[in-house]
N, C-alpha and C positions, 0 to 999 in steps of 0.2 A: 079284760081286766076283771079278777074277782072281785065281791062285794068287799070283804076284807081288804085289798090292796085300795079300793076306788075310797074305801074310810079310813087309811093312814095315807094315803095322798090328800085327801081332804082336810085331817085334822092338822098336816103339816102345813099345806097351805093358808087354814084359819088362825093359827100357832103364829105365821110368819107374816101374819098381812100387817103394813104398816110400818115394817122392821126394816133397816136400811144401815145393816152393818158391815157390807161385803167388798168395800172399799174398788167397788169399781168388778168385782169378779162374779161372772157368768158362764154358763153352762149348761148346754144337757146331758144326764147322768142317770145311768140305767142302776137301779139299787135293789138289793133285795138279796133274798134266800135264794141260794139254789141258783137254777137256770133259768128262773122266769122274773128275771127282774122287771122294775117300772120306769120307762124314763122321765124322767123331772126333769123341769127346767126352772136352771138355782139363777136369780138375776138379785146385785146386791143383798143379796143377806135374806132373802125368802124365797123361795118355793112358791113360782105364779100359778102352777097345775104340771098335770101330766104333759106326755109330749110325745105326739107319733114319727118325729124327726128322727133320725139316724144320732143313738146317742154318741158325744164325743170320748166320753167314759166309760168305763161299768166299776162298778164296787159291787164284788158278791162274795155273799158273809155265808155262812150256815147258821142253821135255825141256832143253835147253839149263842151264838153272837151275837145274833139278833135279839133273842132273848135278854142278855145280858146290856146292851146297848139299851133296849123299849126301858130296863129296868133300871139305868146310869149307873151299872154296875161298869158298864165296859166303854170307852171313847175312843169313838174311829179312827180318830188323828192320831191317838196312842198306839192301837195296834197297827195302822199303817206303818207310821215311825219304826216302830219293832218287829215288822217284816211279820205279823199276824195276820194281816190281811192284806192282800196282794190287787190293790185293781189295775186297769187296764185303757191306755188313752191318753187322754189331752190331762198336764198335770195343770193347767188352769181351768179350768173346767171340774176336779177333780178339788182343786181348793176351792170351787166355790161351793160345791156340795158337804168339804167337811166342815167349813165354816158354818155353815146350815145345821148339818145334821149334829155338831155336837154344840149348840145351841144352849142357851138356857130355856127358852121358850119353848123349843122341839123336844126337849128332853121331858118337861110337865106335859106338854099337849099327848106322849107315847106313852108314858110310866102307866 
């Protein structure tokens, strides 16, 4: 894992400690740019760390998206819905990562 991915893993994790809005939804979820995404593991409503487990999901965005997501220009759950991003897997697993990632917390902890 690059020092980059090991410090937006990290700041999602610090972003999400304490948080417990995920009504019950878990997961591991491979996320990122490109082909080298990171798995995370989403348990109610935060991001407890990375995860060497076989993820159940993947959401892969391009830099482009990513970009615009770090900057809340863009929301995962939106472009999922409108067929902009396509991930791949368990759709519960998959909700408990978008609930995460388009966060109010997650969103200040990336901008």
């Amino acid at each position: 894992m690059s020092d980059v991915t090991k410090d937006l893993v990290q700041r999602l994790v610090d972003a999400t400690d304490g948080r417990c809005d995920g009504a019950g939804l878990r997961g591991r979820v491979a996320f990122g740019v490109g082909s080298s995404p990171v798995t995370m593991e989403f348990v109610d409503g935060r991001v407890v760390g990375p995860s060497d487990a076989a993820p159940q999901a993947v959401i892969s965005i391009t830099r482009k998206q990513f970009d615009a997501w770090a900057s809340g220009a863009l929301s995962l759950t939106v472009a999922y819905m409108q067929g902009d991003v396509k991930p791949e897997g368990s759709i519960g697993a998959l909700l408990a990562a978008l609930e995460v990632l388009d966060s109010a917390e997650v969103s200040a902890a990336v901008s």
